[in-house]
PQR file of N, CA, C, O and H, with PARSE charges and radii, in Angstrom:
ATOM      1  N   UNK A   1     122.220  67.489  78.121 -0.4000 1.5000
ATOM      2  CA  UNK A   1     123.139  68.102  79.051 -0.0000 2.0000
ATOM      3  C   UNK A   1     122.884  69.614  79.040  0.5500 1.7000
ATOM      4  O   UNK A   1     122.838  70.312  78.027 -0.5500 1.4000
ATOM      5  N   UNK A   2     122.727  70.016  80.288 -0.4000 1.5000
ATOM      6  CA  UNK A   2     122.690  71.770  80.144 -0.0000 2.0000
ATOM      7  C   UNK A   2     123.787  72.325  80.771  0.5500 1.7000
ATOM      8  O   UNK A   2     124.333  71.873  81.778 -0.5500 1.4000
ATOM      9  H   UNK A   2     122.765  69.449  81.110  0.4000 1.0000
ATOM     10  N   UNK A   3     124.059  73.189  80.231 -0.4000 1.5000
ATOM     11  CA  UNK A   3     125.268  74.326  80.494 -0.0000 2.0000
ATOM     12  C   UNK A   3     124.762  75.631  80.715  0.5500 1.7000
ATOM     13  O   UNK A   3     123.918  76.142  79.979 -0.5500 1.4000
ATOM     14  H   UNK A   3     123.615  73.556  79.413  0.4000 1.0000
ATOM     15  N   UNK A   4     125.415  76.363  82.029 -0.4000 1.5000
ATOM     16  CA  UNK A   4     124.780  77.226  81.949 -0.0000 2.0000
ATOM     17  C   UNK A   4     126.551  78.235  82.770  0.5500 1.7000
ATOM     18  O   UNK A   4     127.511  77.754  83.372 -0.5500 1.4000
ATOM     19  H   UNK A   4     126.101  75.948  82.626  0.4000 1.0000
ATOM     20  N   UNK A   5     126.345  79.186  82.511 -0.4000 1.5000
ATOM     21  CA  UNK A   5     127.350  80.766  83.099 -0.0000 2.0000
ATOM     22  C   UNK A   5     127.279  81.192  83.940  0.5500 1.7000
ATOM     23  O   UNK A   5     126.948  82.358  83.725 -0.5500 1.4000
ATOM     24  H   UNK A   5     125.565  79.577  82.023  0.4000 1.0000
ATOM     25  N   UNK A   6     127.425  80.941  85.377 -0.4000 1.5000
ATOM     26  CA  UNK A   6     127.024  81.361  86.633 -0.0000 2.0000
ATOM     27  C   UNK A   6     128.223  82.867  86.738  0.5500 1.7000
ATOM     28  O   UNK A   6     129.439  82.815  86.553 -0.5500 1.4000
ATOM     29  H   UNK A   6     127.693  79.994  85.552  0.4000 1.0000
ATOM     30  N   UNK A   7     127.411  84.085  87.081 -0.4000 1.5000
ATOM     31  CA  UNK A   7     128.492  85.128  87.201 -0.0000 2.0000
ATOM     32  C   UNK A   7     128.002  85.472  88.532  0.5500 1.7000
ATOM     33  O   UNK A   7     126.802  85.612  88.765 -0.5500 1.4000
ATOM     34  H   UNK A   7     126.424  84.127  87.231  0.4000 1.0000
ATOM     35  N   UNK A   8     129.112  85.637  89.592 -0.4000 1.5000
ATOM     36  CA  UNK A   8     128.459  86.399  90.716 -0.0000 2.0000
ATOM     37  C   UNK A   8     128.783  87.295  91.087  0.5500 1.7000
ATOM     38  O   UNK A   8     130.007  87.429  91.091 -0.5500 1.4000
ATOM     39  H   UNK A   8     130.087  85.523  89.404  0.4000 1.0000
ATOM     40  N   UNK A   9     128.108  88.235  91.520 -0.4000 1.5000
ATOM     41  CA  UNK A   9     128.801  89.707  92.023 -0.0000 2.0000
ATOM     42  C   UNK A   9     128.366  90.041  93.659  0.5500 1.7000
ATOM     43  O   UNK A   9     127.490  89.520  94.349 -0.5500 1.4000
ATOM     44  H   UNK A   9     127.114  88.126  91.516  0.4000 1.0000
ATOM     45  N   UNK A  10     129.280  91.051  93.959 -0.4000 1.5000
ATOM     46  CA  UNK A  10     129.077  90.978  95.111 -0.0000 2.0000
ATOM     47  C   UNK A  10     128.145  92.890  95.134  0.5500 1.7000
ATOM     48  O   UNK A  10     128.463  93.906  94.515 -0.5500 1.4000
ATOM     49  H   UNK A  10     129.992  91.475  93.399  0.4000 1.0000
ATOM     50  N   UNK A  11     127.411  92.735  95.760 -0.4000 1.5000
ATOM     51  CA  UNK A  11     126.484  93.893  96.058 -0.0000 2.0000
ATOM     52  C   UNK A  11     126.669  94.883  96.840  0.5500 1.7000
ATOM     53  O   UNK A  11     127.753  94.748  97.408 -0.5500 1.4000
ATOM     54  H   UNK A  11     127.153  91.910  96.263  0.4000 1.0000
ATOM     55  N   UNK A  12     125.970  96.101  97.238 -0.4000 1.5000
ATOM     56  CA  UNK A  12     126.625  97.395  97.752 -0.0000 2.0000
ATOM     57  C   UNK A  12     126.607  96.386  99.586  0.5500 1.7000
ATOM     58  O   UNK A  12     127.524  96.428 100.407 -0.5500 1.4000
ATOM     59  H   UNK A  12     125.090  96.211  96.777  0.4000 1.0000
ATOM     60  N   UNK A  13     125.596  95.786  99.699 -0.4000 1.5000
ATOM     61  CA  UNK A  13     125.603  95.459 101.341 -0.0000 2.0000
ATOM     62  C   UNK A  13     126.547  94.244 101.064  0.5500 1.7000
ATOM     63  O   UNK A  13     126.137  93.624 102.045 -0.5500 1.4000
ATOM     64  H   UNK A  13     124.852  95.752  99.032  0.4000 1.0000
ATOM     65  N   UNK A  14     127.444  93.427 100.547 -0.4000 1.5000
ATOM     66  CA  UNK A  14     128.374  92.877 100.704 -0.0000 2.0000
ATOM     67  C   UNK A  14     128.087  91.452 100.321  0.5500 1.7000
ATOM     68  O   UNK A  14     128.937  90.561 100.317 -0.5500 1.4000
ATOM     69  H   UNK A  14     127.778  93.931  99.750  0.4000 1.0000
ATOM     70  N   UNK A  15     126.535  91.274  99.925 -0.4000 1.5000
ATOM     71  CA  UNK A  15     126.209  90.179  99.842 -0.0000 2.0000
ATOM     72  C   UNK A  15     126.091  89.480  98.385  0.5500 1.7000
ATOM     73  O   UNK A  15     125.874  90.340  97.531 -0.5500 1.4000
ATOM     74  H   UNK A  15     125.844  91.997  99.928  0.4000 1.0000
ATOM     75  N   UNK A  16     126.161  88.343  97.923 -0.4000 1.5000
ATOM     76  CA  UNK A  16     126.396  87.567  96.720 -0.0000 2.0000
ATOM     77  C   UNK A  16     125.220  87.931  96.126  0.5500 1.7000
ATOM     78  O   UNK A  16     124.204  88.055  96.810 -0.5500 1.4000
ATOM     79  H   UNK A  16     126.337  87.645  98.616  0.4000 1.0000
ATOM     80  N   UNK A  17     125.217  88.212  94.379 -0.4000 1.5000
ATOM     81  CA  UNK A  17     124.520  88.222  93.409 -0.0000 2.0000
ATOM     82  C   UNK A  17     124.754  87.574  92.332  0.5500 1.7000
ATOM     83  O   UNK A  17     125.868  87.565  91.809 -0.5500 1.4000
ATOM     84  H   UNK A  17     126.043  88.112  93.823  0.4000 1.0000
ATOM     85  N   UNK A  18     123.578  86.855  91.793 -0.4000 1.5000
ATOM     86  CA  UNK A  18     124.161  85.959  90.723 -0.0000 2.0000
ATOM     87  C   UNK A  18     123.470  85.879  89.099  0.5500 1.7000
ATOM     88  O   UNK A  18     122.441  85.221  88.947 -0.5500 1.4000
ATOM     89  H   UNK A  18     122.673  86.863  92.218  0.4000 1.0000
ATOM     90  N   UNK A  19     123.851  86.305  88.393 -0.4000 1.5000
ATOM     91  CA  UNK A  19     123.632  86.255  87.120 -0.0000 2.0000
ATOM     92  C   UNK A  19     123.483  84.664  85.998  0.5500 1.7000
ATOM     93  O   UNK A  19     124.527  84.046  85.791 -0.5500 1.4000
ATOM     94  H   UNK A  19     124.687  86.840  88.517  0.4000 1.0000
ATOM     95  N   UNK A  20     122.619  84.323  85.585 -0.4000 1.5000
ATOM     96  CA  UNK A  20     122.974  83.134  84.667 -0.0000 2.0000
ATOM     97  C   UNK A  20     122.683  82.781  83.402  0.5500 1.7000
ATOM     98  O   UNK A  20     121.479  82.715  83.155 -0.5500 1.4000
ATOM     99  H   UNK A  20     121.771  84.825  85.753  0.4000 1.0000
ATOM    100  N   UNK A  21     123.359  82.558  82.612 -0.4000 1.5000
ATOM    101  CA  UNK A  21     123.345  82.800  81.348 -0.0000 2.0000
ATOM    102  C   UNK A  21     122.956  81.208  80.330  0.5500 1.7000
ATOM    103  O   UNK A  21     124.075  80.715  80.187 -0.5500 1.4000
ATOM    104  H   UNK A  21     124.337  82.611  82.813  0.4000 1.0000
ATOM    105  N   UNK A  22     122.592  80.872  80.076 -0.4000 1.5000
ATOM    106  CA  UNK A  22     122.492  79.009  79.090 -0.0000 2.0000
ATOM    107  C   UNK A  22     122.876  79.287  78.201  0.5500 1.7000
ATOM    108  O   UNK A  22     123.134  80.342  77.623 -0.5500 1.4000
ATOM    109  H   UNK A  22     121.683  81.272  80.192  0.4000 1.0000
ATOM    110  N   UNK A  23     122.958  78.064  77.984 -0.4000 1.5000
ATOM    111  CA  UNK A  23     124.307  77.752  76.808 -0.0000 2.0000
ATOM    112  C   UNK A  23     125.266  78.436  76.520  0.5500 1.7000
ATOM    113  O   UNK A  23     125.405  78.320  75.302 -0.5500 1.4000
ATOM    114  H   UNK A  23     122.749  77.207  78.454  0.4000 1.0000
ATOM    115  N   UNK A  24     126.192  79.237  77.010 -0.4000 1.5000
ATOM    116  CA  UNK A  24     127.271  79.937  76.648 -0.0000 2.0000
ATOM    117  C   UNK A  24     128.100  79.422  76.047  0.5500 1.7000
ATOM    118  O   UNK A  24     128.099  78.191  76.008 -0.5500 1.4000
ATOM    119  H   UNK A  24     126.079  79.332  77.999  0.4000 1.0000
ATOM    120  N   UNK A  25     129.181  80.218  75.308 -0.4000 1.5000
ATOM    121  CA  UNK A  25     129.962  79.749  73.972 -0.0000 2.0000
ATOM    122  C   UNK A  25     130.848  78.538  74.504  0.5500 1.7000
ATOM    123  O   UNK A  25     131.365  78.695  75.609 -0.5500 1.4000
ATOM    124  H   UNK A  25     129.181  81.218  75.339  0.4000 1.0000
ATOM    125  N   UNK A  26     131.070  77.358  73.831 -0.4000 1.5000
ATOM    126  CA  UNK A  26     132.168  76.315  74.453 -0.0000 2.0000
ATOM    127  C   UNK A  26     133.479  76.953  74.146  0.5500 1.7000
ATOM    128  O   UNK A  26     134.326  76.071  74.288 -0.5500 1.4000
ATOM    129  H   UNK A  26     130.649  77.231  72.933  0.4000 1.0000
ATOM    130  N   UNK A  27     134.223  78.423  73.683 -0.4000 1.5000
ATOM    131  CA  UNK A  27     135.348  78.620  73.503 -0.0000 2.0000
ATOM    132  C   UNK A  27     135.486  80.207  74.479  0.5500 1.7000
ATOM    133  O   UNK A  27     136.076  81.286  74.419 -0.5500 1.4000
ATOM    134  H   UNK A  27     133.536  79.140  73.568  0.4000 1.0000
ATOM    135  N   UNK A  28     134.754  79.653  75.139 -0.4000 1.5000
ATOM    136  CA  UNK A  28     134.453  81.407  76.149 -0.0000 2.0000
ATOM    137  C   UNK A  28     135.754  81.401  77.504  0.5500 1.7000
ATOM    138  O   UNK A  28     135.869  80.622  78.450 -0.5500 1.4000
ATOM    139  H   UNK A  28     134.276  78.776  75.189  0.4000 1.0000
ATOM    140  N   UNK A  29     136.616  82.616  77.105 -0.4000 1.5000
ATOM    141  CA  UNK A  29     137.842  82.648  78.332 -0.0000 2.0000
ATOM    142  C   UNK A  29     137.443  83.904  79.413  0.5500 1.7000
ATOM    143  O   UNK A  29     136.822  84.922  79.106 -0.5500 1.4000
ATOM    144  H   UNK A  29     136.523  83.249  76.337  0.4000 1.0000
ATOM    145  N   UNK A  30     138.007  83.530  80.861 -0.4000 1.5000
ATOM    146  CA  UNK A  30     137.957  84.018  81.857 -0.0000 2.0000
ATOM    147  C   UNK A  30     137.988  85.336  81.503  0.5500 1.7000
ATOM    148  O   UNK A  30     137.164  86.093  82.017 -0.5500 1.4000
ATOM    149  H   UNK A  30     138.512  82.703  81.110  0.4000 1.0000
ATOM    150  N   UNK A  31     139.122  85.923  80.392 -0.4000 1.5000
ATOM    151  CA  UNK A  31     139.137  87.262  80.221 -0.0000 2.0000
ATOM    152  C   UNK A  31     137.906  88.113  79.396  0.5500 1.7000
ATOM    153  O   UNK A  31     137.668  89.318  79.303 -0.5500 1.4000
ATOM    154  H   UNK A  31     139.791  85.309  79.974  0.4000 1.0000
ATOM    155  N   UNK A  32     137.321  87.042  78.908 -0.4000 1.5000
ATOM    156  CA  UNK A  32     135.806  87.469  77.856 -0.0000 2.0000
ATOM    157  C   UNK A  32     134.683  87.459  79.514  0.5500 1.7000
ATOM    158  O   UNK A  32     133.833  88.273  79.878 -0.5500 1.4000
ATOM    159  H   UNK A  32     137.514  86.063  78.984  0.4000 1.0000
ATOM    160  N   UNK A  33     134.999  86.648  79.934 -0.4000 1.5000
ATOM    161  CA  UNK A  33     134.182  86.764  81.404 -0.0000 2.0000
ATOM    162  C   UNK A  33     134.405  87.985  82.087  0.5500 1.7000
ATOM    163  O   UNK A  33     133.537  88.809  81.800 -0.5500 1.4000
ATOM    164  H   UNK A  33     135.689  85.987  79.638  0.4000 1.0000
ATOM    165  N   UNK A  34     135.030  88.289  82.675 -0.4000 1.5000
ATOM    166  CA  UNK A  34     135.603  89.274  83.322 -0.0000 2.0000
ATOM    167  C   UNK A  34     135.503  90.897  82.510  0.5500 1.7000
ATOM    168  O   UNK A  34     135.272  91.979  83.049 -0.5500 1.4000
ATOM    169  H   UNK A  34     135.735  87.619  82.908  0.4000 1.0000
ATOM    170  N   UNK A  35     135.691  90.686  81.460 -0.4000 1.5000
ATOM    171  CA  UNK A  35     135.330  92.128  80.579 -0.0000 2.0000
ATOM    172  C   UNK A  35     133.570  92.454  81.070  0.5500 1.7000
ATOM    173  O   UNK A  35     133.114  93.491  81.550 -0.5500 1.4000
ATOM    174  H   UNK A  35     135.879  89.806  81.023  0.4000 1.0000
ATOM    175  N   UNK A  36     133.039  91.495  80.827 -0.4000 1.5000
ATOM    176  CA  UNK A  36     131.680  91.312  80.687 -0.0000 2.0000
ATOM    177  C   UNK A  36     131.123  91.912  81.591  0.5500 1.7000
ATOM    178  O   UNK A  36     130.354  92.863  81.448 -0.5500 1.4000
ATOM    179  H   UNK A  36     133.410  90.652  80.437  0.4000 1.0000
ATOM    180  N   UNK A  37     131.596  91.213  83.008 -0.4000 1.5000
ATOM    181  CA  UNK A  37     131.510  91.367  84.532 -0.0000 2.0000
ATOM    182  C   UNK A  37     131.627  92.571  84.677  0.5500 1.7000
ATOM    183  O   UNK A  37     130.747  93.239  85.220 -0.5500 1.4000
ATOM    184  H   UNK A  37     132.221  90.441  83.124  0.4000 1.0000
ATOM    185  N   UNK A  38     133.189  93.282  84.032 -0.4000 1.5000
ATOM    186  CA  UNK A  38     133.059  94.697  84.419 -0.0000 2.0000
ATOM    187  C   UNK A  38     132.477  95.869  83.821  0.5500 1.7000
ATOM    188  O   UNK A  38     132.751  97.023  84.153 -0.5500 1.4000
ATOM    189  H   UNK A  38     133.904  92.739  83.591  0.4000 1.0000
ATOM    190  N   UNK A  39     131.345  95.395  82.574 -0.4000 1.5000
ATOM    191  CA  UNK A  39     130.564  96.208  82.252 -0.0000 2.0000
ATOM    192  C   UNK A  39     129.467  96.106  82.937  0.5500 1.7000
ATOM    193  O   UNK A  39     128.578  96.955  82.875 -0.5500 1.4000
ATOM    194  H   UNK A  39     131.123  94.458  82.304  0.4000 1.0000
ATOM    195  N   UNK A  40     129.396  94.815  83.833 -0.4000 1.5000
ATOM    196  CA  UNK A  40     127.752  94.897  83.630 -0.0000 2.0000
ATOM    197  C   UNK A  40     127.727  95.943  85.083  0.5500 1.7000
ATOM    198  O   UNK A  40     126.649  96.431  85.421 -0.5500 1.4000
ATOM    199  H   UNK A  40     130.118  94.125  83.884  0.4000 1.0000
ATOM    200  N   UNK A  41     129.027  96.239  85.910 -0.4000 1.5000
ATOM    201  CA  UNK A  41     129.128  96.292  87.019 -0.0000 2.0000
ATOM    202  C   UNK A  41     129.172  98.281  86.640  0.5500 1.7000
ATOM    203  O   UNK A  41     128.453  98.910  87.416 -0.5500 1.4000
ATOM    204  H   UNK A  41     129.903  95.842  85.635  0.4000 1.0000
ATOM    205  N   UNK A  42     129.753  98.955  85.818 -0.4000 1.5000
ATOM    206  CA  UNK A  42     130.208 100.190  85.544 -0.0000 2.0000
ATOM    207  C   UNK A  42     129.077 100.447  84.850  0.5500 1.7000
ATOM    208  O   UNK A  42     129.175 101.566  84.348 -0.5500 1.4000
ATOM    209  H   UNK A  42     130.337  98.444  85.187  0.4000 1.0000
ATOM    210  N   UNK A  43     127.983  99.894  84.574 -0.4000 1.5000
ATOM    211  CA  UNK A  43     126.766 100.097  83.474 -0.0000 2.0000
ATOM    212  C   UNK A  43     125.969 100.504  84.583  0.5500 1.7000
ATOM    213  O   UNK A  43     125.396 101.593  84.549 -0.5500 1.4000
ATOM    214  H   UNK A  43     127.903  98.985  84.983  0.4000 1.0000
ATOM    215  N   UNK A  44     125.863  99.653  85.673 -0.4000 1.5000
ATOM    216  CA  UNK A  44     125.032  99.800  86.850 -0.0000 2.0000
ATOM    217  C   UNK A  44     123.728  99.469  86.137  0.5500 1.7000
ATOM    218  O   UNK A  44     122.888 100.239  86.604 -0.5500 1.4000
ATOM    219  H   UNK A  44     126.328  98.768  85.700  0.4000 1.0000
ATOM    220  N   UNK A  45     123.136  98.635  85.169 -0.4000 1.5000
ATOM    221  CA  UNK A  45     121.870  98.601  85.007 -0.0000 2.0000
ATOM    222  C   UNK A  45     120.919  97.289  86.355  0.5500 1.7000
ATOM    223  O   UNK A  45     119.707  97.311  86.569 -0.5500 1.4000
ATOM    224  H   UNK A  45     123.818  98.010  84.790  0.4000 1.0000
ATOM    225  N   UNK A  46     121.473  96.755  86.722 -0.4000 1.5000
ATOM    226  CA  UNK A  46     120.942  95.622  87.430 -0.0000 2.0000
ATOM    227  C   UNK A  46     120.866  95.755  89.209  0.5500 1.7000
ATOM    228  O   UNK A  46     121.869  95.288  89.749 -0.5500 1.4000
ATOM    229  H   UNK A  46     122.458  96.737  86.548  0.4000 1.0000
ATOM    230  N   UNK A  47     120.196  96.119  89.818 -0.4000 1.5000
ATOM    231  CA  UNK A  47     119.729  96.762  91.511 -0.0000 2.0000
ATOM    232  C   UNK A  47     119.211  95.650  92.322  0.5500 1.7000
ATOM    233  O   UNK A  47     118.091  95.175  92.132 -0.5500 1.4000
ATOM    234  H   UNK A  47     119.382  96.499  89.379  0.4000 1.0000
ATOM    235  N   UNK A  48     119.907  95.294  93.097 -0.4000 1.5000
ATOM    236  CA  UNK A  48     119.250  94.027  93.868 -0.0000 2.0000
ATOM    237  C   UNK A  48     118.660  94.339  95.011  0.5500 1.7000
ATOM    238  O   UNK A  48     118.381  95.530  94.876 -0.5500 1.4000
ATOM    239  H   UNK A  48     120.817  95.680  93.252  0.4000 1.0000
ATOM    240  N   UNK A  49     118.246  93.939  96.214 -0.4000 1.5000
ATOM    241  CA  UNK A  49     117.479  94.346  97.290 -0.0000 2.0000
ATOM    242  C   UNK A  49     118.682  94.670  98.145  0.5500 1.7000
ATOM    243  O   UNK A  49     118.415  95.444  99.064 -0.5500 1.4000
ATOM    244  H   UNK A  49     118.474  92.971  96.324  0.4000 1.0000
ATOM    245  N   UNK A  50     120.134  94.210  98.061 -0.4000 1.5000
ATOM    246  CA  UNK A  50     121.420  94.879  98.757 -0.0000 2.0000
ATOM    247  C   UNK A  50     122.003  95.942  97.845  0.5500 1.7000
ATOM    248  O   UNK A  50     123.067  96.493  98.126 -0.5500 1.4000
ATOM    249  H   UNK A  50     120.350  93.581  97.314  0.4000 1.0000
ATOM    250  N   UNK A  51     121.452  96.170  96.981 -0.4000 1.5000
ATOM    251  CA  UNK A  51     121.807  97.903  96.530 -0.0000 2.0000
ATOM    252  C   UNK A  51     122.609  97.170  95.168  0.5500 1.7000
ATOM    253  O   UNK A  51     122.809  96.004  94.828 -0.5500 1.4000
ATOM    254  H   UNK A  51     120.587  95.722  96.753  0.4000 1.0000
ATOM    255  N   UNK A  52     122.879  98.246  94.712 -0.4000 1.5000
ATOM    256  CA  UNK A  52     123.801  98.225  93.313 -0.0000 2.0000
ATOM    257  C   UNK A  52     125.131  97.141  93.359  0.5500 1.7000
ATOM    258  O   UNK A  52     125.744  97.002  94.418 -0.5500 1.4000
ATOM    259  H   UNK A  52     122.717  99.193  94.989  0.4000 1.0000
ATOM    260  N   UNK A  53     125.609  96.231  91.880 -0.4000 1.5000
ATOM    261  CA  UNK A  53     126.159  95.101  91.938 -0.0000 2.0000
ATOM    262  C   UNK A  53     127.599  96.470  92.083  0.5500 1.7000
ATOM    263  O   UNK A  53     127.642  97.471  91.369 -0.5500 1.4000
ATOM    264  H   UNK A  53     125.112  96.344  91.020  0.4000 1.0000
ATOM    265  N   UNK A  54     128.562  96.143  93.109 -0.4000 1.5000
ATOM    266  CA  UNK A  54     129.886  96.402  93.240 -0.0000 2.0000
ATOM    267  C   UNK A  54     130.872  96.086  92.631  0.5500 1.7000
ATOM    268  O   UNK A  54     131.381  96.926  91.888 -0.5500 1.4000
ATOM    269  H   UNK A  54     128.527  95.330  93.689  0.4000 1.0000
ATOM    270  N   UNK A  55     131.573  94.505  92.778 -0.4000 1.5000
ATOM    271  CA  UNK A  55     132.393  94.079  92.601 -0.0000 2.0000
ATOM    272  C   UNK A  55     132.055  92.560  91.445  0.5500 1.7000
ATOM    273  O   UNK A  55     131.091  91.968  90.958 -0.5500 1.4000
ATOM    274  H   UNK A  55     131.160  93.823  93.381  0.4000 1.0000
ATOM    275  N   UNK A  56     133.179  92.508  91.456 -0.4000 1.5000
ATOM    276  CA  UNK A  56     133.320  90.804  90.660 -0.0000 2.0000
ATOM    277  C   UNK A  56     133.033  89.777  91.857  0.5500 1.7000
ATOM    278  O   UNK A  56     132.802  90.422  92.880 -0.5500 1.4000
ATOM    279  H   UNK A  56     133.961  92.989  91.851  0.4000 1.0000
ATOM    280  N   UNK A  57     132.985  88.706  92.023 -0.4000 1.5000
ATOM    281  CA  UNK A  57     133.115  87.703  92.842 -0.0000 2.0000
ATOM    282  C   UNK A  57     133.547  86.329  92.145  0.5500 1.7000
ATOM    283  O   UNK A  57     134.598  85.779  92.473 -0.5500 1.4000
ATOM    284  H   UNK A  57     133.173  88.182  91.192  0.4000 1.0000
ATOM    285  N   UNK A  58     132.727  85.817  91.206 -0.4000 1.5000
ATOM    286  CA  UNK A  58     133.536  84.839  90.619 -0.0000 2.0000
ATOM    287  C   UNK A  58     132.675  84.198  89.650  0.5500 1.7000
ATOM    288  O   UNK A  58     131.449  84.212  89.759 -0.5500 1.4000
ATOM    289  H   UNK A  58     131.873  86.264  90.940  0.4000 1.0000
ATOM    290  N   UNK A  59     133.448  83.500  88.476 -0.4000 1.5000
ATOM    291  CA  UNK A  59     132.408  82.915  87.729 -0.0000 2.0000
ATOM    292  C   UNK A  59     132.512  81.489  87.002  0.5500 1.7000
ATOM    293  O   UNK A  59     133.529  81.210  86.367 -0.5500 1.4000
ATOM    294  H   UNK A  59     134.444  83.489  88.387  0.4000 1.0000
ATOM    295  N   UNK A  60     131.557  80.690  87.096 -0.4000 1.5000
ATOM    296  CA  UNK A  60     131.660  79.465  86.681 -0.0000 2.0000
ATOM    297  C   UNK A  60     130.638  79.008  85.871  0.5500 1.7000
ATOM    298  O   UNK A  60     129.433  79.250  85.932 -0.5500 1.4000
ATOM    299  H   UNK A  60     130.731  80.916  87.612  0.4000 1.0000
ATOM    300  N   UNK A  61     131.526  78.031  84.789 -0.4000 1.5000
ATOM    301  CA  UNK A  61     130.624  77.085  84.006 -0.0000 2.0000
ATOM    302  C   UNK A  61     129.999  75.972  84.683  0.5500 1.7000
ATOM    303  O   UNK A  61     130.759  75.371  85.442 -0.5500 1.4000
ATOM    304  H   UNK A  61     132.505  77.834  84.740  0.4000 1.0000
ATOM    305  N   UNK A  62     128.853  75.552  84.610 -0.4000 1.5000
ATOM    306  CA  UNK A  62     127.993  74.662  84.971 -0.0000 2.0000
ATOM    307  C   UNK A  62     127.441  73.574  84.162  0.5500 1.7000
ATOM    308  O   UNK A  62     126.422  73.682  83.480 -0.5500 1.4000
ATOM    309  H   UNK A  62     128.236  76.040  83.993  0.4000 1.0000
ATOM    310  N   UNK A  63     128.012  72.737  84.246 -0.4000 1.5000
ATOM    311  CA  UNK A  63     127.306  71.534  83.242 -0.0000 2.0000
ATOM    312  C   UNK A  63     126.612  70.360  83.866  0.5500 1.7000
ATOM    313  O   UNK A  63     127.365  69.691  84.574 -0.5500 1.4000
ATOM    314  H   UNK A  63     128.840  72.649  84.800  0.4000 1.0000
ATOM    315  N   UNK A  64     125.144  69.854  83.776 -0.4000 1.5000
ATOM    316  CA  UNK A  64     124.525  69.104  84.223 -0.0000 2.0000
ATOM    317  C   UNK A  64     123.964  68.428  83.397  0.5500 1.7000
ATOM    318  O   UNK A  64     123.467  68.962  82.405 -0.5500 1.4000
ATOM    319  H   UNK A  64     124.532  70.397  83.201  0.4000 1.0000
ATOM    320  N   UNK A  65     123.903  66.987  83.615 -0.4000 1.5000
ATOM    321  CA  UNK A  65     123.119  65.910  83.129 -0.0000 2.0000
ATOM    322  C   UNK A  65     121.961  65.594  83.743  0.5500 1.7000
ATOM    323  O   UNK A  65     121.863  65.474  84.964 -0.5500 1.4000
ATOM    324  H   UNK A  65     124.307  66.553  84.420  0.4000 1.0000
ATOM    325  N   UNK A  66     121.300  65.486  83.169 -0.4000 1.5000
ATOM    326  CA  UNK A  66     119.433  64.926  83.580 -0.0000 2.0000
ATOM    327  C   UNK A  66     119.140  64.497  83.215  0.5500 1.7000
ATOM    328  O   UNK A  66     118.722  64.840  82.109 -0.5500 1.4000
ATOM    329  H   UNK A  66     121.379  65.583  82.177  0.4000 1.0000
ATOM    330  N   UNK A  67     118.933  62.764  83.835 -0.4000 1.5000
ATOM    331  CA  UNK A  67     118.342  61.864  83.373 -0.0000 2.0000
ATOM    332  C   UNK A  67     116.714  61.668  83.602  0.5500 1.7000
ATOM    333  O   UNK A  67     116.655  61.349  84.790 -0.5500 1.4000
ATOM    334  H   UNK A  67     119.273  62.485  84.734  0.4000 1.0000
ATOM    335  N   UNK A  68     115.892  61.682  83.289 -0.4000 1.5000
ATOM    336  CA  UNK A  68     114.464  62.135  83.443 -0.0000 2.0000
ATOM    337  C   UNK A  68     114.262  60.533  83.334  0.5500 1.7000
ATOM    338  O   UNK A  68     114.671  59.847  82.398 -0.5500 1.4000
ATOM    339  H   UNK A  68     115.940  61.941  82.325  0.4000 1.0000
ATOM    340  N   UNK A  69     113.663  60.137  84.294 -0.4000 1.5000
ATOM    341  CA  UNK A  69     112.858  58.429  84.664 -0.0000 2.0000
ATOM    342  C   UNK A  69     111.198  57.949  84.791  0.5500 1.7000
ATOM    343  O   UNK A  69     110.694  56.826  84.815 -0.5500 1.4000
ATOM    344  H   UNK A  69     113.331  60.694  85.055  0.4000 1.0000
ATOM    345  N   UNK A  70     110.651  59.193  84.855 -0.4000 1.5000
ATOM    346  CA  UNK A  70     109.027  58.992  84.346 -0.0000 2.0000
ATOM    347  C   UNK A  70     108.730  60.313  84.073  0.5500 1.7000
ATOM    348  O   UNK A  70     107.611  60.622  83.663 -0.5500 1.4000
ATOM    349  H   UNK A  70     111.060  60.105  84.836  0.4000 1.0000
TER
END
């Protein structure tokens, strides 16, 4: 099963950016999310082709099963 941290931000032209993280902690809260989000956003280290990440947008855990058949 993989798990993975989908964070998205929204960019200077308005458009979705998305960050993803594997395996993140199984005891990880919205507010440990959101701290995170707003460093990575006030750090400004990360520049997408719509300009610098702005805002929060939203973030979700992802868990998938893969069954592999040949």
């Amino acid at each position: 099963m993989n798990t993975t941290l989908e964070m998205n931000f929204i960019n200077a032209s308005g458009k979705n950016s998305r960050i993803t993280l594997n395996d993140p902690r199984a005891d990880l809260t919205a507010t440990e999310v959101e701290q995170v989000m707003d460093r990575i956003i006030l750090a400004n280290i990360f520049n997408t082709p719509g300009g610098d990440l702005t805002q929060i947008g939203s973030a979700r855990i992802v868990t998938r099963d893969v069954i592999e058949l040949l």
